[in-house]
KEKE-3310 file (N, C-alpha, C; in steps of 0.2 Angstrom, whole numbers, plus 5000, padded with zeros to 4 digits):
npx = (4142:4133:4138:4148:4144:4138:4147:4154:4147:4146:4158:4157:4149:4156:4167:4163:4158:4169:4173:4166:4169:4180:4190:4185:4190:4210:4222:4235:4230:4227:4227:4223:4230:4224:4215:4215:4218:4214:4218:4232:4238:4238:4246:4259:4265:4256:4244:4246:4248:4236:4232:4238:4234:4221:4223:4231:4243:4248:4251:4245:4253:4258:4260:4260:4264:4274:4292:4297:4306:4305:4292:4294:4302:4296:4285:4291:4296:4285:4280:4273:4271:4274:4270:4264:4263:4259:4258:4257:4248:4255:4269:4272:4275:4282:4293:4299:4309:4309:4298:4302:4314:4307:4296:4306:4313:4300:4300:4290:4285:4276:4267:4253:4242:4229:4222:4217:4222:4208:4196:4179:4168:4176:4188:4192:4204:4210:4210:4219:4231:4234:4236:4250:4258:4259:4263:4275:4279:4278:4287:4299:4299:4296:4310:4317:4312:4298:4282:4270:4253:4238:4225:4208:4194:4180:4175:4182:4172:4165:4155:4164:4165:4162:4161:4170:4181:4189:4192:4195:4210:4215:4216:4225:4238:4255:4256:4267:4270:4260:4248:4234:4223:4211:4198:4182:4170:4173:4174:4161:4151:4156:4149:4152:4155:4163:4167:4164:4173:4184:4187:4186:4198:4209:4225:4230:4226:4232:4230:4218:4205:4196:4181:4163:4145:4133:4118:4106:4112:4117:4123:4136:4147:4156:4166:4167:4158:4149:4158:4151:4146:4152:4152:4151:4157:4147:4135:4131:4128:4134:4142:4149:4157:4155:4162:4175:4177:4180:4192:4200:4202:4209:4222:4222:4236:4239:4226:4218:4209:4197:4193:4183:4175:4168:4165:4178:4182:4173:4167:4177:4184:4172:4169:4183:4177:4163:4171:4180:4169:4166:4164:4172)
npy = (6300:6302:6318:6311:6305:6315:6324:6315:6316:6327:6331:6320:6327:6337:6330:6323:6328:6335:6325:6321:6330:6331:6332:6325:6323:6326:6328:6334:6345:6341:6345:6341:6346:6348:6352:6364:6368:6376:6389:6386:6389:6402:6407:6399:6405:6412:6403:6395:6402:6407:6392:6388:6401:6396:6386:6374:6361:6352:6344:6336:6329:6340:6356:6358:6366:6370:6364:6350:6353:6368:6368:6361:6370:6382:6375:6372:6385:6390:6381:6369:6353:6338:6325:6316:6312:6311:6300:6293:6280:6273:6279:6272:6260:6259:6266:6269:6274:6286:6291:6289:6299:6308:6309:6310:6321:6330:6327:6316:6303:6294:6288:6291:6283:6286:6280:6265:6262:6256:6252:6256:6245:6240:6226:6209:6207:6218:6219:6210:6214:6226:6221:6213:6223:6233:6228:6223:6239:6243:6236:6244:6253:6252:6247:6259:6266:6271:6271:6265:6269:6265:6273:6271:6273:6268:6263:6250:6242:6230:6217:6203:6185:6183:6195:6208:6217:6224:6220:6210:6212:6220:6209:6201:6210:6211:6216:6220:6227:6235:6245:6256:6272:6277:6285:6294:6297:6292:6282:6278:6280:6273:6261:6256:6255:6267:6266:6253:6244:6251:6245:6233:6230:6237:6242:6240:6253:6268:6280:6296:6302:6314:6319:6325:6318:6324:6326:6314:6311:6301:6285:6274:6264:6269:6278:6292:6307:6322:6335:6347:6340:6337:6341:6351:6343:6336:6339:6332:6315:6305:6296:6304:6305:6292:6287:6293:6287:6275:6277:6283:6273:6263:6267:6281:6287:6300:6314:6320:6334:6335:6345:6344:6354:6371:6377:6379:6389:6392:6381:6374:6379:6378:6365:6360:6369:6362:6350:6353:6354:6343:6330:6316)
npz = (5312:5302:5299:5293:5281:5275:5271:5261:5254:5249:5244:5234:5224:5223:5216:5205:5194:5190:5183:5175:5165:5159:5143:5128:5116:5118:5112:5098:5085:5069:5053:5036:5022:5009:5012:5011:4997:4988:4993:4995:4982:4980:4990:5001:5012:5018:5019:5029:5039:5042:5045:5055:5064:5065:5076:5072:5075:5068:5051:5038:5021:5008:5000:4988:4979:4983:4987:4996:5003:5005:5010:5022:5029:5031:5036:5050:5052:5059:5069:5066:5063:5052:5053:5045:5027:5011:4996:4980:4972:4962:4963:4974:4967:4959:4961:4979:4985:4982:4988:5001:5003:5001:5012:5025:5023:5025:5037:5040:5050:5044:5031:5018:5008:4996:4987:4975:4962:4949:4939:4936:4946:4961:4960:4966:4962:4960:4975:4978:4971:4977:4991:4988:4982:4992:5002:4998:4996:5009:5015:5012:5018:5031:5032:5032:5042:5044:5043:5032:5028:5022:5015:5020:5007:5004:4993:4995:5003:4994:4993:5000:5004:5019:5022:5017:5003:5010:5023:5019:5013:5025:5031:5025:5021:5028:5045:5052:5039:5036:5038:5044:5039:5045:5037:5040:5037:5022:5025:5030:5020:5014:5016:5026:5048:5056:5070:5074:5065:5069:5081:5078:5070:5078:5084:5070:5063:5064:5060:5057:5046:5051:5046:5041:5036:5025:5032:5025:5011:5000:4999:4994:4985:4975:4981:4980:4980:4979:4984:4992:5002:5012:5027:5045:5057:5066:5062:5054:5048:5053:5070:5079:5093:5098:5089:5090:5106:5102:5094:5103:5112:5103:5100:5091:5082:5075:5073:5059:5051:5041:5027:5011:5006:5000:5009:5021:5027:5038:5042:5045:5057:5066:5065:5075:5085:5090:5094:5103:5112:5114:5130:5140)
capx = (4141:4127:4142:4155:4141:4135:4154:4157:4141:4146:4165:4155:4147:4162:4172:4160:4155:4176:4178:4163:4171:4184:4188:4184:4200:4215:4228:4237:4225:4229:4222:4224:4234:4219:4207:4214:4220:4211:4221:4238:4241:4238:4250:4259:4266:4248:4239:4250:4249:4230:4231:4241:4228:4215:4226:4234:4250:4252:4246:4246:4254:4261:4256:4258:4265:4283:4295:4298:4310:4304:4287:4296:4303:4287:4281:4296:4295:4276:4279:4270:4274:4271:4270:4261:4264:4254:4259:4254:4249:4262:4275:4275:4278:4287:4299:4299:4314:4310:4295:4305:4318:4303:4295:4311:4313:4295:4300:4284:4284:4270:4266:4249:4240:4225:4218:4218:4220:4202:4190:4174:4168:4182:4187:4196:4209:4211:4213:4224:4236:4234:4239:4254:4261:4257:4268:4283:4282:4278:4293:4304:4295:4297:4317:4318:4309:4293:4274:4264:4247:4233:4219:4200:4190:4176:4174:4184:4169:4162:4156:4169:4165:4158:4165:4171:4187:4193:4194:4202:4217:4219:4221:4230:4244:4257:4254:4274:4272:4255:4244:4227:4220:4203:4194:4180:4167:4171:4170:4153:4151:4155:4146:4155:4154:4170:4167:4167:4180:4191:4186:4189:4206:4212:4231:4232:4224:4235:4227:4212:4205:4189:4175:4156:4144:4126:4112:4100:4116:4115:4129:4138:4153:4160:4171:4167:4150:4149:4163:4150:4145:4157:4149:4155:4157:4143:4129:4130:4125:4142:4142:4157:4158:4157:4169:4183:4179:4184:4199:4205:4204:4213:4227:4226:4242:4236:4220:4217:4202:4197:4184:4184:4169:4169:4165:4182:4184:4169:4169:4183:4185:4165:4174:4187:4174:4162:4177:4184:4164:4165:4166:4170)
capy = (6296:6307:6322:6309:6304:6321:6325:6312:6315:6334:6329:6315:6332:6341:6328:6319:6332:6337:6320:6320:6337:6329:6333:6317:6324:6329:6325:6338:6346:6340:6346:6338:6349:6346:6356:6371:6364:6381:6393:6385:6392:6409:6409:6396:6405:6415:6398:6390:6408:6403:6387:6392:6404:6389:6384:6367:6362:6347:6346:6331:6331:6347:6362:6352:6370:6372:6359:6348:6355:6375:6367:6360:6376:6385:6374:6373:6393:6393:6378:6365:6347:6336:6318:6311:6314:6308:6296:6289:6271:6270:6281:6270:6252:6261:6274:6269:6275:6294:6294:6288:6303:6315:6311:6312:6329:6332:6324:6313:6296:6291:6289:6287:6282:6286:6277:6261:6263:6250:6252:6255:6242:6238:6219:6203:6204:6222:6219:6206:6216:6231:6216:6212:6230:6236:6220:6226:6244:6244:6235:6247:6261:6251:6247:6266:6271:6273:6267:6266:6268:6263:6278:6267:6278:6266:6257:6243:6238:6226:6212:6195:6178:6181:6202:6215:6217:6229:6215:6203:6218:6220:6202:6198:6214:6211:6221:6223:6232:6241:6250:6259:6275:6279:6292:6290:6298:6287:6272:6277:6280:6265:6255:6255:6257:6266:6262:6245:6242:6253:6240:6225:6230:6239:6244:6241:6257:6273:6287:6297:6309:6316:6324:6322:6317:6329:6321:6311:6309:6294:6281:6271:6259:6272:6281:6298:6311:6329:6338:6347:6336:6337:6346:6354:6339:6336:6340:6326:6306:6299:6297:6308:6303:6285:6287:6296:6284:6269:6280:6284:6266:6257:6272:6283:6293:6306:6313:6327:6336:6336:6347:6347:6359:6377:6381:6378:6394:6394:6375:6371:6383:6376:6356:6362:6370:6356:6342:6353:6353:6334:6329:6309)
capz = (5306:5298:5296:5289:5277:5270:5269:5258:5247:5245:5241:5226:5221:5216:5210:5200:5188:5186:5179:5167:5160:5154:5134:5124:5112:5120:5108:5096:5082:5063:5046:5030:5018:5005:5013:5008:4991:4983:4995:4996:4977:4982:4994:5004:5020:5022:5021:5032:5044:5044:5048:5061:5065:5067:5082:5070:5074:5064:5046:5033:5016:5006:4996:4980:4973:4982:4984:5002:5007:5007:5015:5027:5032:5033:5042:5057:5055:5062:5073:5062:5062:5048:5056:5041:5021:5005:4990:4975:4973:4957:4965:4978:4967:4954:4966:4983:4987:4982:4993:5007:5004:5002:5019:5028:5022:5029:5044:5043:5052:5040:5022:5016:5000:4997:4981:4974:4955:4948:4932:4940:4952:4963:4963:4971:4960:4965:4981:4977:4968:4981:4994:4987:4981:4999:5007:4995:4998:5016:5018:5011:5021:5039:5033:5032:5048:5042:5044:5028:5028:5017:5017:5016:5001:5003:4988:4997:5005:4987:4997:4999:5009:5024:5025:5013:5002:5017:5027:5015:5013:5030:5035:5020:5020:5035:5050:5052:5034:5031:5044:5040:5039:5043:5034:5044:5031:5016:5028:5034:5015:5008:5022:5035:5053:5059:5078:5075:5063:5074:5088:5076:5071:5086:5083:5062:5062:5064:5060:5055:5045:5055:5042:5042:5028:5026:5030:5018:5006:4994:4999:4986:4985:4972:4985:4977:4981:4981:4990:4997:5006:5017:5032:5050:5062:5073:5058:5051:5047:5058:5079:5081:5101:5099:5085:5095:5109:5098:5091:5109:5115:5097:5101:5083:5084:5074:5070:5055:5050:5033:5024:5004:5004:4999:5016:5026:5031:5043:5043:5049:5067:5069:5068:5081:5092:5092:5095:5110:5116:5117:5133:5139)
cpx = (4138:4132:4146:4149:4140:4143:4158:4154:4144:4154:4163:4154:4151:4165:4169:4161:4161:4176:4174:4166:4174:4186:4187:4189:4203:4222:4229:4231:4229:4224:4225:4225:4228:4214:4209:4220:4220:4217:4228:4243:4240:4243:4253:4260:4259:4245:4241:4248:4241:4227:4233:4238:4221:4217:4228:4240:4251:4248:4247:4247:4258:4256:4255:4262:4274:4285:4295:4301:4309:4296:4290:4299:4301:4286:4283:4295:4287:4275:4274:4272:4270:4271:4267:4261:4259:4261:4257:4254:4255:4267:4277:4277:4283:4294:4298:4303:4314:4305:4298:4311:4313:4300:4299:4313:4307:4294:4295:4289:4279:4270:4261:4247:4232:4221:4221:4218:4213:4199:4184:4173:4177:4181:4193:4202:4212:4214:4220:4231:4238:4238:4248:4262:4260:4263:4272:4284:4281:4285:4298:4304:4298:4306:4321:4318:4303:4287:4272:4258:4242:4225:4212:4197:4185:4171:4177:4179:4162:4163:4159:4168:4161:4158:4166:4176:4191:4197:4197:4209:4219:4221:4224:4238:4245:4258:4262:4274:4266:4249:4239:4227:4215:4201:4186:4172:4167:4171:4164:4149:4149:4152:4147:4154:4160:4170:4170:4172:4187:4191:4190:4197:4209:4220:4232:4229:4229:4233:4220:4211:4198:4185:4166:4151:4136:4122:4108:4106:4116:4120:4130:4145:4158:4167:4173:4159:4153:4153:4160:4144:4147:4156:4153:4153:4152:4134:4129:4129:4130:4141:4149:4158:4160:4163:4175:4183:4185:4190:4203:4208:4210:4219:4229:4232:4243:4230:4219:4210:4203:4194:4185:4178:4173:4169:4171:4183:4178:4168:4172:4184:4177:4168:4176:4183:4169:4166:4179:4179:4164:4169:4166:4165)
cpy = (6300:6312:6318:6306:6308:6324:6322:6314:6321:6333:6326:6320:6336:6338:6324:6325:6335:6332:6317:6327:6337:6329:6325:6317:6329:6330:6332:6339:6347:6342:6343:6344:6351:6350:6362:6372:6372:6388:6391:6390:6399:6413:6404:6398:6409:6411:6394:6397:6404:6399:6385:6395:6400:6386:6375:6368:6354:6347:6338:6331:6338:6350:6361:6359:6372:6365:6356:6353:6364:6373:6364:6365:6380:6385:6375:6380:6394:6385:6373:6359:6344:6329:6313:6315:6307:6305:6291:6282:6270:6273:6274:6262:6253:6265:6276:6274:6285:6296:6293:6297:6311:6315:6311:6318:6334:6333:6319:6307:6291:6293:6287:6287:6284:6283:6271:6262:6256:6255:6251:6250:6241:6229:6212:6205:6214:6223:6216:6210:6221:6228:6216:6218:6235:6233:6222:6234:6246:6243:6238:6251:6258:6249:6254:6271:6272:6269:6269:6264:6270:6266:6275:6274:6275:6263:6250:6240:6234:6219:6205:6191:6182:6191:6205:6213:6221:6224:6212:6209:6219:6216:6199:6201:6213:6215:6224:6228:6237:6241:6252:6267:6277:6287:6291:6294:6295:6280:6271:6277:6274:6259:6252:6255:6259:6265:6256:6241:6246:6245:6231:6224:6231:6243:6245:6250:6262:6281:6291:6301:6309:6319:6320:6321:6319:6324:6321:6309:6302:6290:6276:6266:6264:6275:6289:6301:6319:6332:6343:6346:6334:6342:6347:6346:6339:6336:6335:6319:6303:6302:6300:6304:6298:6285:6287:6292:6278:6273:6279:6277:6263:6262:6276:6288:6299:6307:6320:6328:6337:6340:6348:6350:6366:6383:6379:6383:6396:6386:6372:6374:6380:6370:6358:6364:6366:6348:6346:6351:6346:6332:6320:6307)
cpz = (5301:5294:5291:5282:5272:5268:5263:5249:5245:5241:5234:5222:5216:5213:5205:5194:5184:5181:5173:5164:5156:5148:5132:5120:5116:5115:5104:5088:5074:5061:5041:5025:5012:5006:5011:5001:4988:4990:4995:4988:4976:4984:5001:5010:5022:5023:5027:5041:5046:5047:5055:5067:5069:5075:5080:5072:5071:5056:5041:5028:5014:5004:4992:4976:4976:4983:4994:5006:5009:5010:5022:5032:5033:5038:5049:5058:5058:5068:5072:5060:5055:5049:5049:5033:5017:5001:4987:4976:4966:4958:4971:4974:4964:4961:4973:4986:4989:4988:5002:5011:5004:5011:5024:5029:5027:5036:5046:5045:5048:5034:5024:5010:5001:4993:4979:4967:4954:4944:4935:4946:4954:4966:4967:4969:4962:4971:4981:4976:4974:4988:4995:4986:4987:5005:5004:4998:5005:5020:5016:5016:5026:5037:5035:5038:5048:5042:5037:5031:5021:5020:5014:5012:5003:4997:4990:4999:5000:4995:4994:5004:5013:5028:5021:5011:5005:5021:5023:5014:5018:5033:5031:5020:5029:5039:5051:5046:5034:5039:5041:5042:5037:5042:5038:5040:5025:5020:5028:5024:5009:5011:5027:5040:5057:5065:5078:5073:5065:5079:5085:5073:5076:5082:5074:5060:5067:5065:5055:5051:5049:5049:5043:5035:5029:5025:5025:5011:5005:4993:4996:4988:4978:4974:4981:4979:4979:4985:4993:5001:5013:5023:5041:5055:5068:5068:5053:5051:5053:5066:5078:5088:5100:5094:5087:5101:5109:5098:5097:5112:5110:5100:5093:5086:5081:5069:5063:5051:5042:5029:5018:5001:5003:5003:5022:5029:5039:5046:5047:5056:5069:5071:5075:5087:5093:5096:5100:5115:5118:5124:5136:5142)
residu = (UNK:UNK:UNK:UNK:UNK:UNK:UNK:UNK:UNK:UNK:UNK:UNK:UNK:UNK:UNK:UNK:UNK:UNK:UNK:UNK:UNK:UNK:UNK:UNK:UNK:UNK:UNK:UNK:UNK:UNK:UNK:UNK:UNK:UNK:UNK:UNK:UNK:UNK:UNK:UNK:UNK:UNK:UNK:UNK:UNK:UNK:UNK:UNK:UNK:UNK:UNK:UNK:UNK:UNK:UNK:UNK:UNK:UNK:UNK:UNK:UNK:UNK:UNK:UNK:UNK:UNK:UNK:UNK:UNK:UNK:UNK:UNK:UNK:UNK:UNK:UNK:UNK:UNK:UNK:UNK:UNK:UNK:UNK:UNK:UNK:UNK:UNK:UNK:UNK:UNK:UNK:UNK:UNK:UNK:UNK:UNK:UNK:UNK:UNK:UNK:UNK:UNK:UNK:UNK:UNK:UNK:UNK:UNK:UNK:UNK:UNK:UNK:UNK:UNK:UNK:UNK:UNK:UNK:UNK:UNK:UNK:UNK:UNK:UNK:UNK:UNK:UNK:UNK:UNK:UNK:UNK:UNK:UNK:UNK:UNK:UNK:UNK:UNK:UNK:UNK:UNK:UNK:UNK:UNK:UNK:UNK:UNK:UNK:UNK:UNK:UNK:UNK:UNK:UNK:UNK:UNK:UNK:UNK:UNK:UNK:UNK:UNK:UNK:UNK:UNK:UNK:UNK:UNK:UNK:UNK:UNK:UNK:UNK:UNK:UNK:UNK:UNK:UNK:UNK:UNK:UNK:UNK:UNK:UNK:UNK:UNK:UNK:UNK:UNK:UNK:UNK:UNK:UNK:UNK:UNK:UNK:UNK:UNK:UNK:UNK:UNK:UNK:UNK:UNK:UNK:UNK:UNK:UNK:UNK:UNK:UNK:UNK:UNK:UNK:UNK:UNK:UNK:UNK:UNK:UNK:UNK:UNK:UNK:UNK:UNK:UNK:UNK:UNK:UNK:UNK:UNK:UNK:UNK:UNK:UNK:UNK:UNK:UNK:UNK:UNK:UNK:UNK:UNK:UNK:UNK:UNK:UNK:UNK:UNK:UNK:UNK:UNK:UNK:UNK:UNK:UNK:UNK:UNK:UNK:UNK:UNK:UNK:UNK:UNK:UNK:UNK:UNK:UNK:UNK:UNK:UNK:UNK:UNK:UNK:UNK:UNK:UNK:UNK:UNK:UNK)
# end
């Protein structure tokens, strides 16, 4: 009995410690096009070579300087998905149709928006409009094949009744049309807590951008600061961990790092080697 005991303990020994090793992110490694906004005009297949470089294989949006369809070319020659693309809040009421034919080019599965046009504060009637213009063009998107998404900036969170006008937008816009994407620095920004409101949506939530925000920074409902601001993940104000816990549980299906500082070059491979260090 004593041997079958100590046999078991030493067995707990080594399998315990495998199963805390575990990475907390597994999933494929996105970057948001935007981060290197200031390089792509220099040179679109050397930025793309670098990003490359970084060990991304899926990336968000374009280069803003060639056309869809030579970034999409690029990108297939370096093995680089684009699962999710950008568009305007007025392309999208005015000319669904063309962002439908752009992100098929891309190959994304996903649109997102990232701004709500509004004249300083952000208000009901805001939402309202954003509501409604989100439910028409959502549903062109999803006749077409396609998920929109609505990227929080963090002005949405103007408090309404009992909750935010986040919340009135997400239980107002139909789940069949419109999805979310967390930024998970302008949520925490505009007063948010992404953990939680990943946990209280669950599923309407898609996709991420990962960034962090320098401690002591001076949070606002404006949904703007200092870009750089934007610091290496793990050095800043936001629980990374608990964050990617929540993410992994609601199921985001893709995550992309974002950094609009003027340190991405040192930046960004620091993110990636923190977020491989997490373990669950």
């Amino acid at each position: 009995m004593k041997k079958h005991i100590t046999l078991t303990l030493l067995i707990a020994i080594l399998i315990v410690p495998a199963i805390a090793q575990k990475p907390l992110y597994t999933g494929a490694w996105g970057v948001q096009t935007y981060t290197f906004r200031k390089s792509f005009p220099k040179g679109v297949p050397e930025t793309l070579d670098s990003i490359k470089a970084m060990g991304f294989t899926e990336v968000e949006g374009n280069a803003g300087n060639v056309s869809v369809e030579e970034f999409r070319k690029l990108c297939d020659a370096r093995g680089i998905k684009i699962p999710s693309s950008g568009a305007g809040y007025e392309d999208l009421v005015k000319d669904p149709m063309t962002i439908v034919k752009n992100a098929k080019i891309l190959g994304s599965k996903f649109v997102m928006c990232a701004w709500i046009p509004h004249n300083g504060d952000f208000t009901l009637d805001n939402a309202k409009k954003a509501v409604e213009d989100f439910n028409k063009a959502g549903k062109i998107l999803k006749e077409n094949g396609l998920t929109f998404c609505y990227h929080v900036h963090g002005f949405e969170f103007q408090p309404y009744e009992k909750g935010t006008l986040l919340d009135y937008i997400i239980t107002k816009t139909n789940p069949e049309y419109v999805s979310f994407e967390m930024d998970i620095m302008w949520t925490y920004f505009g007063g948010g807590n992404p953990a939680e409101l990943l946990n209280k949506y669950g599923n309407r939530w898609k996709l991420m951008h990962l960034k962090d925000l320098r401690k002591g920074t001076k949070r606002d409902l404006t949904g703007g600061t200092s870009q750089e601001n934007d610091v290496t993940l793990g050095t800043g104000e936001l629980d990374i961990p608990g964050i990617l816990r929540a993410a992994k549980k609601v199921g985001i299906k893709h995550y992309f790092i974002e950094d609009e500082s003027s340190h991405v070059n040192t930046q960004v491979p620091a993110t990636i080697a923190y977020v491989k260090s997490l373990k669950e």
